[in-house]
TIMAR-947021 format. One line per 10 residues: their letters; for each residue x, y, z of C-alpha. Coordinates in Angstrom, 2 decimals. Layout:
A) X:Y:Z; ...;
! end
This chain:
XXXXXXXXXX) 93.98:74.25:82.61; 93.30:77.97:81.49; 94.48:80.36:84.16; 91.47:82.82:85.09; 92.15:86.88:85.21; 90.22:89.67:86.14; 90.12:90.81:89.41; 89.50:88.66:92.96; 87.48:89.89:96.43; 88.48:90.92:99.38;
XXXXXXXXXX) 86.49:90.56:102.83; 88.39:92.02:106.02; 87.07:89.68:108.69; 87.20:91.33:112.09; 87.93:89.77:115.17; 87.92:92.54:118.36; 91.86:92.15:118.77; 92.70:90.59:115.93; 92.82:86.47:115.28; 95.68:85.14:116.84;
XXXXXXXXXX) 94.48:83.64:119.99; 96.66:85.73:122.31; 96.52:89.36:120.15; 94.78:91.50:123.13; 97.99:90.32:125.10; 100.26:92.44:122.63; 101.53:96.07:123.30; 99.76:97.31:120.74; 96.15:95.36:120.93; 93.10:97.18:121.58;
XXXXXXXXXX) 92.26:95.47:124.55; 88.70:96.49:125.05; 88.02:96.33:121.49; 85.20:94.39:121.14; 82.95:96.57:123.14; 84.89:100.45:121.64; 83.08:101.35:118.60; 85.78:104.63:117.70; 87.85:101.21:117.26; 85.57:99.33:114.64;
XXXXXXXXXX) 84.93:102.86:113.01; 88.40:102.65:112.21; 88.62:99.47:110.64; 85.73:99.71:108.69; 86.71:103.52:107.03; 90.12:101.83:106.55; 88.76:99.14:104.50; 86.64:101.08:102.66; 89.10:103.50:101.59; 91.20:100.00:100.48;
XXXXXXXXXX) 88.23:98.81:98.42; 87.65:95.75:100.61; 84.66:94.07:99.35; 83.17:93.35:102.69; 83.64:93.58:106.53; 82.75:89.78:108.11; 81.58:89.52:111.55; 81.48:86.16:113.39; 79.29:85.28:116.03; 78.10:83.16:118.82;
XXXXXXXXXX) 75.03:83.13:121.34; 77.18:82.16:124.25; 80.64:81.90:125.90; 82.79:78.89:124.30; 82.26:76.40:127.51; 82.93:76.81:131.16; 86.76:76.81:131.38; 86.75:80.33:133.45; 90.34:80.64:133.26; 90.91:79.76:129.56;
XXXXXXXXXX) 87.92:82.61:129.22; 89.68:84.76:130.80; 92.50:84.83:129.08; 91.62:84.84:125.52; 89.35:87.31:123.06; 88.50:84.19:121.23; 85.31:83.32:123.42; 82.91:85.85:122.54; 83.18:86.88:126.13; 82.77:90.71:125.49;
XXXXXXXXXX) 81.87:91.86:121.84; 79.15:93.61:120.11; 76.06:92.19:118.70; 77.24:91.66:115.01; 73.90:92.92:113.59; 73.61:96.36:116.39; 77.02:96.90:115.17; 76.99:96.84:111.50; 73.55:99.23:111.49; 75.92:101.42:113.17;
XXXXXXXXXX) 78.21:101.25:111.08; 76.48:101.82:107.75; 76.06:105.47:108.90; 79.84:105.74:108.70; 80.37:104.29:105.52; 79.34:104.42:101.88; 80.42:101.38:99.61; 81.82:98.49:101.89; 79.40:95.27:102.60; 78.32:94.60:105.80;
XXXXXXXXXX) 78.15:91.28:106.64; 76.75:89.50:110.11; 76.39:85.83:111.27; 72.93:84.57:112.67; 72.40:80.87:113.50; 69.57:79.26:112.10; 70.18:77.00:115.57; 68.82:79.70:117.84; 67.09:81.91:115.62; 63.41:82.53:113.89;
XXXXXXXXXX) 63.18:82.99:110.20; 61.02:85.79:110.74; 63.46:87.57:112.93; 66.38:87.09:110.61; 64.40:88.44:107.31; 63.06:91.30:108.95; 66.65:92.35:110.70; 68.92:91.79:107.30; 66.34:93.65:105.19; 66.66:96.44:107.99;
XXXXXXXXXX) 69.94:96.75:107.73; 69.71:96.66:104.06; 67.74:99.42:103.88; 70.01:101.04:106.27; 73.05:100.47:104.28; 71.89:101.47:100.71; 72.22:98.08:99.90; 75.14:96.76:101.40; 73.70:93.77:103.97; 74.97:90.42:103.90;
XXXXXXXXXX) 73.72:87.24:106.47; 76.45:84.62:107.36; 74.38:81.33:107.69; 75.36:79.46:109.80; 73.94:76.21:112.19; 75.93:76.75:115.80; 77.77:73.99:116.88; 78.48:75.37:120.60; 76.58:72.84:122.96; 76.50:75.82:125.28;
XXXXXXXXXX) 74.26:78.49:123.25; 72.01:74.92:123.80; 71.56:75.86:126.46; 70.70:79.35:126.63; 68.07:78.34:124.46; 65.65:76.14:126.37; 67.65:72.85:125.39; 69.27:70.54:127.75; 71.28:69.45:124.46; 72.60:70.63:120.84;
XXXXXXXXXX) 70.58:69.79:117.70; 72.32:66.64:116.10; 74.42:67.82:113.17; 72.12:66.17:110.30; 68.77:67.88:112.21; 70.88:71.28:112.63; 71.27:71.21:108.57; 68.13:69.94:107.85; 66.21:72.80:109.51; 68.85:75.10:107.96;
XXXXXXXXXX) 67.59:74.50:104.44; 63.97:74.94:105.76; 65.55:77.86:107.61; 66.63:79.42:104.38; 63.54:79.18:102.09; 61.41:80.82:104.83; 63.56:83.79:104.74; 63.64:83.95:100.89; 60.62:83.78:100.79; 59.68:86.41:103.28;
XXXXXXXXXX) 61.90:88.77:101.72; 59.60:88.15:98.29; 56.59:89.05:101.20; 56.91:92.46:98.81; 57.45:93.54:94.90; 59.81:96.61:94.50; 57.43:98.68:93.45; 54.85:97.97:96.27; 54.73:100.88:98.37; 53.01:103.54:96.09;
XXXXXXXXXX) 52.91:105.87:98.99; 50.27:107.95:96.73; 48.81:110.81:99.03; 46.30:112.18:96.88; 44.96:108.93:96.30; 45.55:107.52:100.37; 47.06:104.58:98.61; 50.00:103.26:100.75; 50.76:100.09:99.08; 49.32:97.96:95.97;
XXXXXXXXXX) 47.22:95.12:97.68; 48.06:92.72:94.50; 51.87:93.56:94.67; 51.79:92.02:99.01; 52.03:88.52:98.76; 51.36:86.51:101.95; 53.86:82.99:102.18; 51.61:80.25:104.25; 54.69:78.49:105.28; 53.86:75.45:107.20;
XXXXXXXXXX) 56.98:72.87:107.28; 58.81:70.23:109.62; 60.57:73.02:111.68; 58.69:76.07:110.91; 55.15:77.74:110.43; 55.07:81.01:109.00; 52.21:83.33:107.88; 53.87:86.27:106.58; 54.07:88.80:105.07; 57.50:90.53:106.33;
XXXXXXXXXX) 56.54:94.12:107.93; 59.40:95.27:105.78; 59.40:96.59:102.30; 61.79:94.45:99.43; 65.51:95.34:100.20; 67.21:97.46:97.95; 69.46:94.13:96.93; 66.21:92.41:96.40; 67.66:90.06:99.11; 70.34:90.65:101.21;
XXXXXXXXXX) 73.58:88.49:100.05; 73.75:84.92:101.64; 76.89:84.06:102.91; 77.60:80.63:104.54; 80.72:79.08:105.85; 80.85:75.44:106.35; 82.75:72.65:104.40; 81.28:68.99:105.95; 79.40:67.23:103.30; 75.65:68.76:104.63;
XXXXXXXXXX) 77.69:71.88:105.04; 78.60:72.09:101.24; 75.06:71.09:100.35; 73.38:73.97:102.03; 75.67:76.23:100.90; 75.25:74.99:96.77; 71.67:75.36:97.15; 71.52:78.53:99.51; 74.64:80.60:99.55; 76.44:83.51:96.84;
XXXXXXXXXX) 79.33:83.57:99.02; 81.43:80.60:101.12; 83.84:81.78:103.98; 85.81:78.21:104.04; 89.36:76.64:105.40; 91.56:75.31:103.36; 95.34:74.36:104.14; 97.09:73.78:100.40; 96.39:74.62:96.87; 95.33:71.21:95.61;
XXXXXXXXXX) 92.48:70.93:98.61; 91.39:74.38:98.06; 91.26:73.63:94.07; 89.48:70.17:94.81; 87.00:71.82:96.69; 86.16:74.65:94.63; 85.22:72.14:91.76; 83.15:70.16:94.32; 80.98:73.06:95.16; 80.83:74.94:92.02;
XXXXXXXXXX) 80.17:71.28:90.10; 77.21:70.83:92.11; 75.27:74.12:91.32; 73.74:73.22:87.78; 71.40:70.55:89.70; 70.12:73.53:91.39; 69.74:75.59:88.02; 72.48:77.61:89.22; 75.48:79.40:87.46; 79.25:79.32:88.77;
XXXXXXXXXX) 79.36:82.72:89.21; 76.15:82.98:91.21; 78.19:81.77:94.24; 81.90:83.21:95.26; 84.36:80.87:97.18; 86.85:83.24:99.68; 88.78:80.92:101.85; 90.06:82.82:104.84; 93.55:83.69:105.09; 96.08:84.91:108.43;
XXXXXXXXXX) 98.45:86.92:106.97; 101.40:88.24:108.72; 103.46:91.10:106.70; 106.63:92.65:106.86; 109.00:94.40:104.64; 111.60:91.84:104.99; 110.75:87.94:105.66; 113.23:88.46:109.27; 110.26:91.15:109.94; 107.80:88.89:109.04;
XXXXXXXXXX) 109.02:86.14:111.35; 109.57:88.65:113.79; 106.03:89.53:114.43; 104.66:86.43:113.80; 106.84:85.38:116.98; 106.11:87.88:119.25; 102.56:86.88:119.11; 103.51:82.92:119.87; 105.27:83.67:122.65; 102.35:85.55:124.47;
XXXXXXXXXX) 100.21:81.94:124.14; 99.34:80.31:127.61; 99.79:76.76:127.11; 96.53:76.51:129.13; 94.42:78.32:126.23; 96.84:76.58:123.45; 94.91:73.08:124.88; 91.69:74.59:125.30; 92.01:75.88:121.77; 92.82:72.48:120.10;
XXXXXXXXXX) 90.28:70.57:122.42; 87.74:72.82:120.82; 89.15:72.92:117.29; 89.38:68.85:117.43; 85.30:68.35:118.53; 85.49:69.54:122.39; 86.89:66.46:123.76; 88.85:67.19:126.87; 92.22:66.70:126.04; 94.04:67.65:129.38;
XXXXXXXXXX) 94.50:64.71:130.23; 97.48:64.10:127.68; 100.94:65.04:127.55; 101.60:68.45:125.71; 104.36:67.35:124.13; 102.57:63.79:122.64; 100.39:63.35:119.80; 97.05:63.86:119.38; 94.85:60.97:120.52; 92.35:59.27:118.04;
XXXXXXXXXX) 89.12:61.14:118.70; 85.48:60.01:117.80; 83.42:61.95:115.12; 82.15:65.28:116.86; 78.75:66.57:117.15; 80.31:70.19:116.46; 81.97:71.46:113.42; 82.73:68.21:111.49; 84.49:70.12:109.51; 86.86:71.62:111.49;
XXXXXXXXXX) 87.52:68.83:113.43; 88.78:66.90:110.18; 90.76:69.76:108.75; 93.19:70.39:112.03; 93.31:66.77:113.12; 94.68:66.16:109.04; 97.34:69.16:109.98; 98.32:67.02:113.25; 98.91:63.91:111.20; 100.32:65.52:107.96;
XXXXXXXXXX) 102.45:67.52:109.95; 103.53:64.54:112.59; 102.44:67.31:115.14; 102.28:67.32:119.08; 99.55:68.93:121.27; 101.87:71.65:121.98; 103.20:71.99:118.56; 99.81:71.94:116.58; 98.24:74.78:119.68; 101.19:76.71:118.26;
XXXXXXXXXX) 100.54:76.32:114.56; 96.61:76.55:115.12; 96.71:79.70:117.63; 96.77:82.46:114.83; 94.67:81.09:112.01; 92.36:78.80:113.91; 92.46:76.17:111.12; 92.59:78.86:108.17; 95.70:79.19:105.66; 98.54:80.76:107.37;
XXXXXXXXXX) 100.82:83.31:105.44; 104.09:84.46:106.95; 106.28:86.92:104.54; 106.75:89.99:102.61; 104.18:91.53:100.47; 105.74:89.95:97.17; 105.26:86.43:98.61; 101.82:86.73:100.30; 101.04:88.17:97.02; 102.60:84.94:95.19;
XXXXXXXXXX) 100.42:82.92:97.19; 97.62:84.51:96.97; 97.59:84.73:93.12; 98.67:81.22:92.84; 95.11:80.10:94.40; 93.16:82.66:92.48; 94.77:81.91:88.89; 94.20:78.06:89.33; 90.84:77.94:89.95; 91.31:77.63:94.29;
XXXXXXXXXX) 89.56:80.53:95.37; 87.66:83.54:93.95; 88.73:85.96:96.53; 89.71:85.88:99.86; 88.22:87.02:103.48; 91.77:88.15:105.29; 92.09:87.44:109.21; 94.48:90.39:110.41; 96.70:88.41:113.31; 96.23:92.02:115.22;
XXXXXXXXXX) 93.90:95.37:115.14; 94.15:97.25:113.97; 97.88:97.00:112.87; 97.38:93.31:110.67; 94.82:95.49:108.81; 97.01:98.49:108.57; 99.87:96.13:107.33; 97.97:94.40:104.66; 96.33:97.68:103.51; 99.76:99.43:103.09;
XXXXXXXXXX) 101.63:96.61:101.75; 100.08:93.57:100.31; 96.93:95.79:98.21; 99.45:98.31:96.41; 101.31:94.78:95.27; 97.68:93.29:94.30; 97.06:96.40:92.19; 100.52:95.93:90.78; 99.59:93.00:89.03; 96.17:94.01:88.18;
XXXXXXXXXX) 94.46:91.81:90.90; 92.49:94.02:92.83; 90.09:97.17:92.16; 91.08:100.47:92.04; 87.82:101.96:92.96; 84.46:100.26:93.77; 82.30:99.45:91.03; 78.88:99.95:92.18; 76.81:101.00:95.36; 75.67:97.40:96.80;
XXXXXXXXXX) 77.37:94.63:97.92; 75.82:92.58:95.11; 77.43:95.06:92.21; 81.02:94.73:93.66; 80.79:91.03:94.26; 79.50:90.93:90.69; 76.15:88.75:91.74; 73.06:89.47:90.32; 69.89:91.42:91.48; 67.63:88.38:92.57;
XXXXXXXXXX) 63.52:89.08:90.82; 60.71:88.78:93.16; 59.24:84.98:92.63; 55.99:86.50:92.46; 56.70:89.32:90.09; 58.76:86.85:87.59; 55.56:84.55:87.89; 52.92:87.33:87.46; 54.86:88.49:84.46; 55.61:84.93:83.01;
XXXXX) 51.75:84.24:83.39; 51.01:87.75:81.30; 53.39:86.89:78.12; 51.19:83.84:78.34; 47.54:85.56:78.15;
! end
């Protein structure tokens, strides 16, 4: 196989405290960090002044169940955080060149709603938007929601894809050069340029057109993150970028070829989509430092929110009913993330791990590959994926903000560079130019045109 070069992508995913389960328990946390914004103003100038492709923002419409003592101990719950998309408008009038990129369920959303707020913030941004796609798999944003229950994981995707070509399509609702704006004339916009979209589909009915003029990306980038089999279908016919978990090289190398092998059926091109597993790394100048920190995280894990993490990570089964120290019991197919469930219960069997044992290997990553070293060997593994075809980038999960991010910024990118792996300076304005994706055309503009070369 020919080893790839050039450079890879970055995304600095940002979780309030950081991504180890227990990080606003260290000396050093922010501890009210989801709701300071001096604090995310920080980490998004720092990784724009690395070159970071992209700030990620997860989100959820809800608390993660009704366990009021494993929610109040843990930042993991989206107990107290920003709205992603409030927060990212904000912070486009901070910053200049680094994406800015939000989850929104199609669960618990309207396609209208979505397309009007991501072009917003497009225009905001200068270009820099991006939407994490997502179907929710909490059954209690259900029920904030009107619904007794959760959508059933096959429905969930289903309206997903319908979810999808509503927004693309309302984000054609306008060609780019629309808006004339002519004074002398009193001509605002070009009546044959508005196109009106007359959805009417199993989940959705939707006039159009959007009340907001055709991003400066032409569409915001599409981002999606999950790996089941619907998951990886949605995302080869919808998606430029995949946020995904994988544990070893050979599974993140099989399921690169998976995805990318399946875009030519939907006239796609390889490098129309970009594959960024997420990665916990943990860096020190020595591997004893490493260890060192890495540790002193661990031990600040309750072993009450250790279980209540891998009874969510495993399908929400309740799993305190079992000894801490015994294995994992065989669990039926979830109704949650599939594939999350099937990734850490493989880790628990590959592994030969106990409830206690696979809370402390989960706790920091969350299911995501786990790096513990100096720069030199983060940087090993890191190139390793990239130059055999595992990954084209990655989106890095700092253990703790913002010191993980300082860590990786100071020590792992000066070794990327090193090696010629990573940019020097940005090499355009939009998120699109730096991810290298092109400028999507207006449907109706490449079919107006098409239809003129015709006549």
């Amino acid at each position: 196989m020919t080893k790839r070069t050039g450079h890879l992508r970055l995304g600095a995913f940002l979780y309030p405290a950081g991504h180890h389960i227990a990080a606003w328990r260290h000396p050093e946390a922010q501890a009210d960090a989801g709701v300071n914004f001096r604090h995310y103003v920080r980490l998004a100038q720092a990784a724009e002044a690395a070159k970071f492709d992209l700030l990620f923002l997860a989100d959820g419409a809800g608390t993660r169940g009704d366990n009021v003592d494993f929610l109040s101990r843990t930042a993991h719950s989206y107990v107290a955080q920003f709205e992603p998309i409030t927060l990212l408008s904000a912070l486009a009038a901070v910053t200049d060149h680094v994406g800015l990129v939000a989850t929104a369920s199609t669960s618990f959303n309207e396609p209208y709603h979505i397309a009007r707020k991501f072009a917003s913030l497009d225009h905001i941004s200068g270009g820099r938007a991006g939407w994490n796609l997502v179907t929710s798999s909490n059954e209690h944003e259900a029920k904030n929601f009107n619904r007794d229950s959760h959508f059933d994981h096959a429905e969930r995707y289903e309206r997903a894809i319908e979810f999808a070509e509503v927004v693309g399509g309302l984000w054609d609702s306008w060609e780019d050069d629309a808006f004339l704006r002519d004074k002398a004339q009193g001509r605002f916009f070009d009546p044959a340029r508005r196109h009106v979209l007359n959805h009417k589909g199993r989940f959705f009915q939707v006039r159009g057109p959007l009340n907001v003029a055709r991003a400066p990306q032409g569409h915001p980038v599409v981002v999606q993150a999950g790996s089941s089999e619907a998951g990886k279908e949605l995302a080869t016919r919808t998606a430029e970028v995949i946020f995904t978990a994988q544990q070893t090289l050979d599974d993140a190398v099989a399921f690169y070829a998976d995805v990318k092998g399946r875009l030519a059926r939907y006239g796609r091109h390889p490098d129309d989509l970009k594959i960024m597993p997420g990665v916990f790394p943990i860096v020190g100048r020595s591997e004893s430092e490493a260890k060192e920190k890495f540790e002193q995280l661990q031990a600040l894990v309750d072993p009450k929110v250790g279980l209540a993490l891998v009874s969510g990570l495993t399908g929400g089964f309740d799993l305190s009913g079992y000894p801490l120290d015994g294995p994992i019991p065989e669990l039926p197919e979830t109704n949650a993330s599939k594939s999350r469930q099937v990734l850490t219960l493989e880790l628990a069997r590959r592994e030969n791990l106990t409830i206690r044992q696979l809370y402390l290997r989960v706790a920091g990553a969350r299911g995501h590959w786990q790096l513990v070293g100096t720069p030199a060997q983060i940087v090993d593994e890191l190139e390793a994926w990239f130059v055999n075809g595992g990954a084209d980038g990655f989106n890095v999960m700092p253990p703790l903000l913002p010191a993980g991010l300082d860590d990786f910024i100071e020590l792992v990118i000066p070794e990327l560079r090193r090696r010629g792996l990573f940019r020097s300076e940005y090499e355009g304005r939009t998120l699109r130019e730096n991810l290298g994706l092109k400028r999507p055309a207006n449907r109706h503009a490449a079919h107006g045109a098409a239809a003129h070369a015709v006549a």
